[in-house]
Structure formats: structure tokens, C-alpha cells
C-alpha positions in Angstrom: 136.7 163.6 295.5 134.3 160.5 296.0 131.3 162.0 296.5 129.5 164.8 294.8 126.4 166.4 295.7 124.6 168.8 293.5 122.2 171.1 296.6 119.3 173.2 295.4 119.5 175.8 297.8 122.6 177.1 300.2 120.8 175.7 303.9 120.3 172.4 302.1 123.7 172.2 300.7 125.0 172.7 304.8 122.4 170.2 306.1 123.8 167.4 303.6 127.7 168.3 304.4 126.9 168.4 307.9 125.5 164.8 307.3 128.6 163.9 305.2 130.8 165.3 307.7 129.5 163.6 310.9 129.7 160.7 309.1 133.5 160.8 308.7 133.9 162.2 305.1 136.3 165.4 304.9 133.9 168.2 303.0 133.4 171.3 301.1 131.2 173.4 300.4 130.9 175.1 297.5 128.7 178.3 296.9 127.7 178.1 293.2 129.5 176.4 290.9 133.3 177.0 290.8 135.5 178.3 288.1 138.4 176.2 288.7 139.3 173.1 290.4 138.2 172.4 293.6 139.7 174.3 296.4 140.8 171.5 298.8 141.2 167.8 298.5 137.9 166.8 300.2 136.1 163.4 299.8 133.6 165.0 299.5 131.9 168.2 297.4 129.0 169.9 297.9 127.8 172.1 295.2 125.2 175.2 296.7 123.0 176.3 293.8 119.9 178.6 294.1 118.0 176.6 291.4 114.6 175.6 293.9 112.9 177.9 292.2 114.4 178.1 289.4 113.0 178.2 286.5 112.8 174.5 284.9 115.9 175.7 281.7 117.9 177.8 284.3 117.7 174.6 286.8 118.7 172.3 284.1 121.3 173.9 282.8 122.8 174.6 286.3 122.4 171.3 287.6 124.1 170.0 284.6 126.8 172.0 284.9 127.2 171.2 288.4 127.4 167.7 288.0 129.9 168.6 285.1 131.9 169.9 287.4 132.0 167.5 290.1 132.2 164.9 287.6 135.8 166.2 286.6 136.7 166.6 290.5 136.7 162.7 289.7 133.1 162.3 292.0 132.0 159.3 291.6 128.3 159.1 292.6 126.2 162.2 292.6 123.6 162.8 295.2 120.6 165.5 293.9 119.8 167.2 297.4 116.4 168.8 297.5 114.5 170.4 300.3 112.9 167.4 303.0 109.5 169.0 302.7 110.4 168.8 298.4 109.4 172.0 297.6 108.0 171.8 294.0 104.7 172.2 292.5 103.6 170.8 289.3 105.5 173.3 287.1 108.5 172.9 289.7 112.0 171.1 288.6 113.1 168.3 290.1 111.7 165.9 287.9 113.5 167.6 285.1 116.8 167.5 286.5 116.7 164.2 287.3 115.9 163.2 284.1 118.5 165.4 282.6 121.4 164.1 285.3 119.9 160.2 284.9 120.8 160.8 281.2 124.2 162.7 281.2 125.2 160.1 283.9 123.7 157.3 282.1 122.0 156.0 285.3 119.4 153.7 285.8 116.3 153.1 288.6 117.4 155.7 291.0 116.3 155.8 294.8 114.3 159.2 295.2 114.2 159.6 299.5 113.2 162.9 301.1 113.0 162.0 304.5 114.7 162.5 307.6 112.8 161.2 310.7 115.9 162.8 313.2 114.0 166.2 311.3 110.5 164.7 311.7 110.5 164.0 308.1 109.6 160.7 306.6 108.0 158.8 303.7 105.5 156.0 304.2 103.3 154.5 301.2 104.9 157.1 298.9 103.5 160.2 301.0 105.7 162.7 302.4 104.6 163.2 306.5 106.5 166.5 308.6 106.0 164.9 311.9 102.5 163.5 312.2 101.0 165.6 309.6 100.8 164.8 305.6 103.2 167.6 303.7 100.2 169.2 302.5 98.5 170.0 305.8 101.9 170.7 307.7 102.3 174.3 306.5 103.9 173.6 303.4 100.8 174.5 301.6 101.3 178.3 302.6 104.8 178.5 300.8 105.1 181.3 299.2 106.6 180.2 296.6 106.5 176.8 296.5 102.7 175.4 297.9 102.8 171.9 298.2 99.4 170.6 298.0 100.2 166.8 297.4 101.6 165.0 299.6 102.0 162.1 297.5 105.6 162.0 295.7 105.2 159.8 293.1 102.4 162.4 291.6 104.5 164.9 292.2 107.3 163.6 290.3 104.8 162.0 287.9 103.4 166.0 287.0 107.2 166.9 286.4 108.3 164.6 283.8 108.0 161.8 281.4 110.5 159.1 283.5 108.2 156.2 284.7 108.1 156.4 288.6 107.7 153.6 291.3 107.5 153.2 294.7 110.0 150.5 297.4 107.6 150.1 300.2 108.6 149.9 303.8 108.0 146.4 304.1 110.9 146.1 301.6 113.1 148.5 303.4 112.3 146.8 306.9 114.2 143.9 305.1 117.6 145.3 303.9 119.5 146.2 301.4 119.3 143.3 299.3 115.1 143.6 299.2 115.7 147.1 298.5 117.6 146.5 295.2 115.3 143.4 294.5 112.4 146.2 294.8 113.9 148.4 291.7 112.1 147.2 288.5 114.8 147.9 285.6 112.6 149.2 283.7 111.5 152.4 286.1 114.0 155.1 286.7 112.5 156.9 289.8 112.1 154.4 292.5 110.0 156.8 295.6 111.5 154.7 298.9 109.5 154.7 301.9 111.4 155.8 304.9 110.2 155.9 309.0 113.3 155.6 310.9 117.1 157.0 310.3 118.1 152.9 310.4 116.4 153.0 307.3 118.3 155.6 305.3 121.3 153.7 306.5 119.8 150.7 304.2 118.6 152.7 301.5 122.9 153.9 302.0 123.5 150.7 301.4 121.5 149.7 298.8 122.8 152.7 296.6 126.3 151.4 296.4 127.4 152.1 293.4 124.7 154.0 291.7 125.6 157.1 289.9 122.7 159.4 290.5 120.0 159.6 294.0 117.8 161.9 295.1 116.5 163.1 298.4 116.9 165.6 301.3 120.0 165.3 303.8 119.0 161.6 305.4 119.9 160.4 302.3 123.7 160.4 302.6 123.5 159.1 306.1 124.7 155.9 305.0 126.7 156.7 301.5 130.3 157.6 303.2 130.3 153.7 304.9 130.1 152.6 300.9 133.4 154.6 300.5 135.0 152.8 303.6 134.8 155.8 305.7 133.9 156.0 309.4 132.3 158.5 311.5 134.7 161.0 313.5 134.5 164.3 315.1 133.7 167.4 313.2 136.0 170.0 313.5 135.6 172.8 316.2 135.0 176.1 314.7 133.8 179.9 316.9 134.1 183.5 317.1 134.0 185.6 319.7 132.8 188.8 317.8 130.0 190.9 317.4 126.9 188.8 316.0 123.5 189.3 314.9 120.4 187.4 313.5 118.8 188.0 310.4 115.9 186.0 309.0 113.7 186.1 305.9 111.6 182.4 306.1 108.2 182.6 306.5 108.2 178.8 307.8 105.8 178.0 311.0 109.1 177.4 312.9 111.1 180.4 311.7 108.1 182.7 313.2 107.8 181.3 316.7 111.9 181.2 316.7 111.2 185.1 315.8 108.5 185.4 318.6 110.5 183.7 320.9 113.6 185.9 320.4 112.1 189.3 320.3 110.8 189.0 323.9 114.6 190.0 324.8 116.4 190.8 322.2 116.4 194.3 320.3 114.6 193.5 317.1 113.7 195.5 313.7 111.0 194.1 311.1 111.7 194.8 307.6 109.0 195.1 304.7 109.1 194.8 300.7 107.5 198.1 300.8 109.2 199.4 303.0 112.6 197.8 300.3 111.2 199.4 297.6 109.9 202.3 298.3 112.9 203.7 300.1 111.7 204.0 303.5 114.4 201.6 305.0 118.1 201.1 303.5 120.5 198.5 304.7 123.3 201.4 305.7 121.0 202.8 308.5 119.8 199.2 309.9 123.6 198.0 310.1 124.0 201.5 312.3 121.1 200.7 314.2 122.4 196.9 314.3 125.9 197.7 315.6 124.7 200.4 318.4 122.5 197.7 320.1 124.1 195.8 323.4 122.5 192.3 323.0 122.9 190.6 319.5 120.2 191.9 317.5 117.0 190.4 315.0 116.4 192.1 311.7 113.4 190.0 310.2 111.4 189.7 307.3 109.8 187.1 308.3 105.7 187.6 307.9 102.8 185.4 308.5 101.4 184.4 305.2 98.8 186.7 304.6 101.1 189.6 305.0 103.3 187.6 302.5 100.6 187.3 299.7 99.7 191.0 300.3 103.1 192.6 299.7 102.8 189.8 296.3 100.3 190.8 295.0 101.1 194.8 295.5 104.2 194.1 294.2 104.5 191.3 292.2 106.0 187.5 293.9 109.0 188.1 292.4 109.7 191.7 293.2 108.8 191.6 296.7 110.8 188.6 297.3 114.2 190.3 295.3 113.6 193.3 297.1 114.3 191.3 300.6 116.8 189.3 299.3 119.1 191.8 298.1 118.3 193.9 301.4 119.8 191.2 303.6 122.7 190.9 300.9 123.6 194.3 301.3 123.0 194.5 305.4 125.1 191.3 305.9 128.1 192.7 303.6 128.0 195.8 305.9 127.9 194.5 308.7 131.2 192.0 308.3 132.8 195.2 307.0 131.8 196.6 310.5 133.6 193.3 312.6 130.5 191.2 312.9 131.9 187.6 313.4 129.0 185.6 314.1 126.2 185.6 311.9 123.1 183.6 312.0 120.7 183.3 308.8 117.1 181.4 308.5 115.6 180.9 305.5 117.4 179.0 302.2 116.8 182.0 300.4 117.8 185.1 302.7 121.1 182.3 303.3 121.4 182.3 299.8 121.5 186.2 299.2 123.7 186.6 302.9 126.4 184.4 301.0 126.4 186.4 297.9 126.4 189.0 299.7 129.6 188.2 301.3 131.3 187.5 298.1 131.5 183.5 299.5 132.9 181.0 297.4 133.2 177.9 300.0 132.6 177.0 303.3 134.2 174.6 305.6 131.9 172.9 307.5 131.8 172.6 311.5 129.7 171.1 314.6 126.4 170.8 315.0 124.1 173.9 315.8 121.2 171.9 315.1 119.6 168.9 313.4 120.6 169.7 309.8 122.3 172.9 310.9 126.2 172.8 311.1 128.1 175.8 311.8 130.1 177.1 308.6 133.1 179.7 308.1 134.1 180.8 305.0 137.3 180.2 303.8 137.3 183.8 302.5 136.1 185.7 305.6 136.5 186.0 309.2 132.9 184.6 310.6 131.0 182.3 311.5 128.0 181.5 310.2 124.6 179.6 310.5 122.6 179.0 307.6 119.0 177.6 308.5 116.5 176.2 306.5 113.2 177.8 307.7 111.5 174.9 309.4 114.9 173.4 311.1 115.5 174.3 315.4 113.5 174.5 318.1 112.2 177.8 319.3 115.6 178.7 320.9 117.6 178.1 318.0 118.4 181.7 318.0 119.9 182.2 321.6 121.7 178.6 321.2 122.9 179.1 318.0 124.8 182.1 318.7 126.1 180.8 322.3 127.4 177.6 320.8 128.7 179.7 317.9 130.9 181.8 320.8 131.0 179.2 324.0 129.4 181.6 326.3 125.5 183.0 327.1 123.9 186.0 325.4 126.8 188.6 324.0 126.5 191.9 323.5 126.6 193.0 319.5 129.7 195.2 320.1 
């Protein structure tokens, strides 16, 4: 293995490899941290925690271990991978894993990058921008769990922990990699790197040869594998013809329109916490429901935010949000029980509970569904799988997700 990346959620971890991947690195990826060594002789490892909201000891000591880990796979730079839209407020924890992986690795300025402008995500004068609007008025500030009211990432970072943080403007990054590196003071260890265009992530790529620890979303391994002497090829070609179905739990602007989009002609079924917890609904009787429909069915979670902060504050954040999560875990280990072969998942954490669910351990990594959305099988199950992080597709995604993931049109669910 020659590159390691430690993922703070399970979409993010298949938006990186599918970066990795289409830029020529064989990759795996790996849901939680292994107990042995790795499964296949990839250049490249991708580690899937649940730590992005975490709390701040539980994401230390998993990121830690992580890198461990990949460290003795014989990984020799380590990429943190956190969400484009870097979800964390103030008492979030990417500032203190970094500073705990900048010290176990013994590493020095570090480039932190979140954007992706193939995504509509980029960074200019140190603010984060989702398309044309600053992070904190693109949605983001909804989050239900993770508001993000600053767009600025050098205060963000700043709130989180004690490491000095700087910025490398895009005039530097306009010039190369050499101005890039000549931009990293030695005495700052987060260096916030301005970002417009994907040509720049390929400098930034550049530029981080031979650094031991980076930050950022999936742009920022666009240009890593060419440091390794890698070269982009083809992904590999994966599908399944079964039954299939969608299930989503993001409350993202995107993942609600996709939902609006898809009910107008698909069989669909909205799921509450309430409903969870009080025992009105139970994940036996929707997989029944799910596997006696003719077109590929939606179950759905996914509320506008008002509805969200209701059910919270009825129920408590955390309670409500468990409740779903372990609803969908339960539903999607049913259904693959029941033949289901095709699978497709929005939200980081609904994808997250899907693969525990499933009893997943690693994924190998296919085409393209999506920007940032590859198609995955596990290497322990027979399905297909896409994992989408709510604000990723168009308001298709649905419908072409699950005709890619077969090769024909709409299929019936049995």
C-alpha cells in the first residue's frame, strides 16, 4: 500500500477511492478499521469511519488507530478526508485529529483543501463557496447535526484547536507547485489552500509530494497517485441484474428534490422517528411492502428541516437520528436476505448504518454513477451498491443510478 486515507464518513470514503481509482491507483475500501491485514494488495487504502460526528475523544482515538493501521499496511502518506462542505462546528473534530495525526506522524505545514469545483465546491480567500453561494448560506446552515455558520476555514479550524493556521492564496496556486511549497511558512502547520478549478488540486497534488499528512475532501487526491508514478486507466466494470431499491435518510437540499423527483413515478414510503420509536412501523413489514412493489421502490426519511428539528427536540438529536439509522440497517439486511442486488443509499449516515447493516467489511470500487459517486460491491455480498453523500447528483440520480447499476431503463423490484 502507498497511499492511505483515513474517511470520516462511509460516502466520503467512496468519493475519495472513486478519485483514487479513476486516477489509476488499484483501491480498497475498508468499512471501519480492520482486524487484520489488509484484504488485497491495493495501492491504495481507504479507511470508512463514522467519526463526523463523533465525539472529539472517540474521533481521536479512531483516527489514530486508523492511521495505525494503515501505517503498518506500509502507507506512506496519509490523506484525512472530510466532508467538501466540512461539516464541523466549533466543538466539531477535525482540528483535533489533525493535530493528533500531524503529531503521531511527525508532520509538518500540512495542505488543508476541501474543494472540488467538478462538485461545485471550492475555496477562494480561505472561504468555502458550494457553487456560487458561501457554505454558510448554501444550506449547510440547516444541518442537523452539523450547522455550518462560517464559511471561513481558517476560523473554523482556528475554534478547533491550538495548531497555528495559515492561508496559500490563489494567486500562489495559479503559479504551481513550487509557489505553493514556497507559500508554507515552517512555522504554521495548517496551511488553508485556495482552490477554483480541478487544475488546481492537481498542483496542490503536486506540491504535497512527500508530505505525510493532508487534509481535504475528495479533490484532494486528484493529483496524489501521479506522485506515486501511477497513471489514469479504466475502472473496473461492475452490475447486477437483481431486484433493487432506494433508500435515503439525508436531509440535504439535493437529496429532497432527488426524493421529489422520484416519487412522481415510483412507489414510495416515508419513514418517521416517531413512527421508529414508537412502534408504528418496523423494518420486517416495509421490506414486505418493498419486495411486492413492480418498479424499484423509495423508502425515505428524508424531511425538510423543520420536520427534522421537531422529531429532535420531541425526541432528543440523538435518539431520533439512531432510531433511523438502525431502521434502514435492519431494512437493508432484510432485504439482501430477500435477493435484492442493487441497492442505492443517500445520506453518509443512513450509508453508514446500510453497511453495518450488511455486516460489510470492504468494498471494491467500480465506475462512476456520479461526480463523487462510484458504484461499490462488497466483497462479502452479492450487490451492488451506491453510497451518496446527500448533496452529490442531479435530480435523476435515482433513476440513473439504478439503470447504470443494471444497463437497462426502470426495473421492476422483483
Amino acid at each position: 500500500m502507498k497511499l492511505g486515507v483515513i474517511a470520516d464518513d462511509f460516502t466520503g470514503a467512496s468519493d475519495i477511492a472513486l478519485t483514487i481509482a479513476e486516477a489509476g491507483m488499484s483501491v480498497t475500501q475498508y468499512i471501519g478499521i480492520p482486524d487484520g491485514d489488509a484484504t488485497s494488495r491495493s495501492d491504495a487504502g481507504v479507511v470508512a469511519l463514522k467519526s463526523r460526528t463523533a465525539a472529539v475523544s472517540e474521533a481521536v482515538a479512531d483516527s489514530l488507530a486508523a492511521c495505525n493501521w494503515l501505517k503498518a499496511q506500509g502507507a506512506e502518506q496519509i490523506v484525512l478526508k472530510v466532508c467538501s462542505t466540512f461539516d464541523s462546528t466549533a466543538e466539531g473534530n477535525i482540528g483535533p485529529v489533525l493535530e493528533a495525526l500531524a503529531a503521531r506522524l511527525g508532520a509538518g505545514p500540512m495542505i488543508v483543501c476541501p474543494a472540488f469545483p467538478e462538485n461545485g465546491r471550492s475555496v477562494y480567500q480561505g472561504h468555502l463557496f458550494v457553487t456560487d453561494k458561501l457554505l454558510n448560506e448554501s444550506g449547510m446552515q440547516d444541518h442537523p447535526l452539523t450547522p455550518m455558520t462560517d464559511p471561513d476555514i481558517r476560523r473554523v479550524l482556528a475554534s478547533q484547536t491550538n495548531l497555528t493556521v495559515g492561508h496559500i492564496p490563489i494567486q500562489a496556486v495559479a503559479k504551481g507547485t513550487d509557489a505553493i511549497v514556497a507559500a508554507m511558512p515552517a512555522d504554521t502547520a495548517l496551511m488553508v489552500t485556495d482552490a477554483i478549478h480541478d487544475a488546481d488540486l492537481l498542483e496542490i497534488g503536486k506540491a504535497a509530494s512527500g508530505m505525510p499528512l493532508l487534509c481535504g475532501g475528495s479533490g484532494i487526491a486528484l493529483g496524489l497517485p501521479a506522485n506515486f508514478g501511477v497513471t489514469a486507466s479504466p475502472t473496473k466494470s461492475l452490475g447486477n441484474s437483481g431486484a433493487s431499491v432506494v433508500l435515503s435518510g439525508s436531509c440535504s437540499k439535493a437529496t429532497r428534490a432527488q426524493v421529489a423527483r422520484y416519487r412522481q413515478f415510483a412507489p414510495s414510503r416515508e419513514i418517521s422517528a416517531g413512527e421508529v420509536l414508537e412502534g408504528e412501523v418496523n423494518a420486517e413489514d416495509v421490506a414486505t411492502w418493498v419486495m411486492d412493489q413492480e418498479a424499484a421502490p423509495l423508502v425515505f426519511s428524508s424531511a425538510d428541516p423543520d420536520v427534522v428539528r421537531d422529531a429532535q427536540k420531541q425526541f432528543g438529536a440523538s435518539r431520533a437520528a439512531e432510531a433511523i439509522e438502525g431502521f434502514f440497517a435492519e431494512l437493508a439486511a432484510i432485504l439482501a436476505k430477500q435477493g435484492v442486488g442493487r441497492i442505492v443509499v443517500a445520506g453518509g449516515e443512513t450509508s453508514g448504518a446500510v453497511v453495518k447493516g450488511l455486516d460489510v467489511t470492504a468494498l471494491e470500487i467500480g465506475p462512476r454513477l456520479a461526480a463523487g459517486v462510484p458504484m461499490v460491491r462488497p466483497l462479502n455480498a452479492d450487490l451492488v451498491m451506491a453510497l451518496k453523500s446527500g448533496n452529490f447528483g442531479g435530480e435523476t440520480f435515482f433513476e440513473d443510478a439504478l439503470h447504470l447499476m443494471r444497463g437497462t431503463g426502470m426495473e421492476k423490484a422483483v
